[in-house]
C-alpha positions in Angstrom: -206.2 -212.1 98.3 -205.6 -208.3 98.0 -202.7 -207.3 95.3 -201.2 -204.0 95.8 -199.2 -203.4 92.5 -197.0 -200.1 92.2 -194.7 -199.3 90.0 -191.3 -197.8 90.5 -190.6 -193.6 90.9 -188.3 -191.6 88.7 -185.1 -192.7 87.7 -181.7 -191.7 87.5 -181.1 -191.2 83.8 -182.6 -190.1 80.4 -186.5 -189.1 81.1 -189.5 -189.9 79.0 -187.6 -192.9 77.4 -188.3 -196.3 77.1 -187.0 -197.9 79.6 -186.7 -202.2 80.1 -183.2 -204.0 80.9 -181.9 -200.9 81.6 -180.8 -201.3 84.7 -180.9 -197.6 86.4 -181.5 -197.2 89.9 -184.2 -194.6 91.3 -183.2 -191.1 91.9 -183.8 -189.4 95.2 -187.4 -188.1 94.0 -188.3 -191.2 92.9 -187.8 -192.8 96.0 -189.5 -190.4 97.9 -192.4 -191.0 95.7 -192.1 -194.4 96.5 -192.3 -193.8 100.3 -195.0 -190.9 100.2 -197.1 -194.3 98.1 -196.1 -196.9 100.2 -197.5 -194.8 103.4 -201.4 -194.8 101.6 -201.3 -198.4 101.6 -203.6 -198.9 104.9 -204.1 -202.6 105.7 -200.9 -205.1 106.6 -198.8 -206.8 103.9 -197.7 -210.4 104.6 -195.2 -210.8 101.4 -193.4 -208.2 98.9 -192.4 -209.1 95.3 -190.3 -207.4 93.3 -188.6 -206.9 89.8 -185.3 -207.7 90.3 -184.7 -204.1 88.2 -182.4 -201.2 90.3 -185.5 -199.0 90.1 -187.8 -201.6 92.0 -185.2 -204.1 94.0 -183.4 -201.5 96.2 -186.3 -200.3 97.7 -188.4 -203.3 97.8 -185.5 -204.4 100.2 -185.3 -201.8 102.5 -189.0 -202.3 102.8 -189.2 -205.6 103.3 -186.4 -205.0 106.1 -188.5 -202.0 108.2 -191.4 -204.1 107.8 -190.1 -207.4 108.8 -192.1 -209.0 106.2 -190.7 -211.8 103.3 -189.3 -210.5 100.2 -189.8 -212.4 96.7 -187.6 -211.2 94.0 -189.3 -212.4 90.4 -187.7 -212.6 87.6 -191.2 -212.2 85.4 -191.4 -209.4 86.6 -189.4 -207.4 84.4 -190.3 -204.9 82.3 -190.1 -205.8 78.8 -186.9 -205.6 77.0 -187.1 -202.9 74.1 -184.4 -204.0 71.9 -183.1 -201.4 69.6 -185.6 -199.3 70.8 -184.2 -198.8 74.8 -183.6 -195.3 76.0 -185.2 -194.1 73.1 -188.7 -191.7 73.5 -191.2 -192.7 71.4 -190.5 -190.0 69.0 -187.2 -191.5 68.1 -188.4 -195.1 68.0 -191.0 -194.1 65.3 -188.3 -192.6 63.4 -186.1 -195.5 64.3 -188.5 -198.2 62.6 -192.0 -196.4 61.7 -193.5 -199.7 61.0 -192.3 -201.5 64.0 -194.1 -198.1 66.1 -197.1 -198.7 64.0 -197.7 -202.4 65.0 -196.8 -200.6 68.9 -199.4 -198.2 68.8 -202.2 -199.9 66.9 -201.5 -203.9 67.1 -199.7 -204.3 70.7 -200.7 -208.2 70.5 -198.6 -209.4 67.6 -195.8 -206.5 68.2 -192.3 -207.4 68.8 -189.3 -204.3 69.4 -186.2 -204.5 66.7 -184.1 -206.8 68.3 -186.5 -206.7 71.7 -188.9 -209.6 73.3 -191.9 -209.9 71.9 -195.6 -208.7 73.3 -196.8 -211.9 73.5 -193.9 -213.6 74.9 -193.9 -210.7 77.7 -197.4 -211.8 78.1 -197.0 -214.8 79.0 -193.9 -214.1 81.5 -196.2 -211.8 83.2 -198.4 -214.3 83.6 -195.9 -216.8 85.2 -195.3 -213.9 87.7 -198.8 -214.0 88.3 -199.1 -217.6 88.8 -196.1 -217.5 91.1 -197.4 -214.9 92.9 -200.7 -216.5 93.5 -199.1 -219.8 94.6 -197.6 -217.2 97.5 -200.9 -217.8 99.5 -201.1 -214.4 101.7 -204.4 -212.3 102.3 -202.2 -208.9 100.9 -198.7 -209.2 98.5 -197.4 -205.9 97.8 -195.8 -206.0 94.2 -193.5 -203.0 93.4 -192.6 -204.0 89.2 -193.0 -201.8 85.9 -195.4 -199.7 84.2 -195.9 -202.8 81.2 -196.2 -205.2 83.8 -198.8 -203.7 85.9 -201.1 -203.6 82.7 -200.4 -207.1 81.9 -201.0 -208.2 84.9 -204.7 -206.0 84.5 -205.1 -207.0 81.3 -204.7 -211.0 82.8 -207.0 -210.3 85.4 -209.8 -208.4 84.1 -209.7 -210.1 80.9 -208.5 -206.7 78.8 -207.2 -207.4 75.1 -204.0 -206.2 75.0 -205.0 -202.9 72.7 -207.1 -202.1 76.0 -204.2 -202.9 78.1 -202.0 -200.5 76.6 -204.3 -197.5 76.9 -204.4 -197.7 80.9 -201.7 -194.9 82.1 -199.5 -196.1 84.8 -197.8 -192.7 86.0 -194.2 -193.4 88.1 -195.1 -194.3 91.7 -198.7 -195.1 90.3 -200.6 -197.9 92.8 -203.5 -199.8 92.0 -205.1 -203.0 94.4 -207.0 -206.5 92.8 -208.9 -208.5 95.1 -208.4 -211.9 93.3 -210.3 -214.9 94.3 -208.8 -218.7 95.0 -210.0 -219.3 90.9 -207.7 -216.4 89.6 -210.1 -214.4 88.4 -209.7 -210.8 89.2 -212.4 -208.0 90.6 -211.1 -204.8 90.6 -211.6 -203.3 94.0 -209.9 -200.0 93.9 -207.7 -198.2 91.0 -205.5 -194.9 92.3 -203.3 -193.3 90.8 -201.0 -190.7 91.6 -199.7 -188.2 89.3 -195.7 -187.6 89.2 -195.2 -184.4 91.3 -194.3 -181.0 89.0 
């Protein structure tokens, strides 16, 4: 099966901030950099998942309509929820809780936001996702989801700890494609990115 996993374009709202249950929908930009993506994507897609999230579920709908193909809406597929720590940019989460951005920067495994969902239990959610998704049965499943999802999900299928995990950038609009075999073990086939326009 071939897994196309982007993640959402800009947003309406604060930039640069960290951004889970915030529920913000894409601005126009970011859903141009959506469709300029979504065109490189060469061979047919049979199913689309999404995050139920603004940012990823409005377009993921009005692809799965011009496309005429099934849409999924996953609920795993959130991005994680930051607590205390939403809509803030790194600089004020360290000043926020210093020891809480320590543990984020250096320990992601056993971290867990002020008042947020832990790493590990975002983990495992992901992993769900990934199960459900995998149960879906289609030779190519376009996944349109969340920066911290999208490395999970790498992290589950290449068998990354989760300090490697966290050092693969994911720009906005970023795409990468798994081949993953009938066992659920991942080979990585192709990894593109695309850097947000200036």
């Amino acid at each position: 099966m071939l897994l196309t996993l982007i993640r959402h374009g800009e947003v309406d709202g604060r930039p640069q901030v960290l951004r889970g249950r915030t529920d913000e929908a894409l601005s126009a930009a970011g859903h141009q950099q959506l469709q300029e993506i979504v065109a490189t994507v060469q061979s047919n897609v049979d199913v689309i998942v999404s995050s139920p999230m603004k940012r990823c579920h409005e377009f993921a709908v009005s692809m799965s309509k011009q496309r005429k193909v099934p849409l999924h809406i996953v609920d795993q597929l959130r991005e994680i929820d930051f607590g205390e720590w939403e809509n803030m940019t790194l600089a004020e989460a360290e000043a926020h809780n210093s020891q809480c951005f320590h543990t984020f920067k250096n320990d992601t495994e056993h971290w867990h936001p002020p008042a947020g969902e832990s790493y590990s239990a975002f983990r495992e959610r992901v992993r769900d996702a990934l199960v459900y998704i995998l149960a879906l049965k289609s030779s190519h499943i376009l996944a349109i989801t969340h920066g911290g999802v999208i490395r999970a999900i790498l992290a589950e299928c290449l068998q990354l700890t989760p300090a490697s995990a966290a050092r693969i950038g994911v720009p906005l609009a970023g795409l990468c494609q798994l081949w993953i075999d009938d066992d659920g073990n991942g080979s990585l086939l192709r990894l593109q990115w695309i850097e947000r326009p200036c």
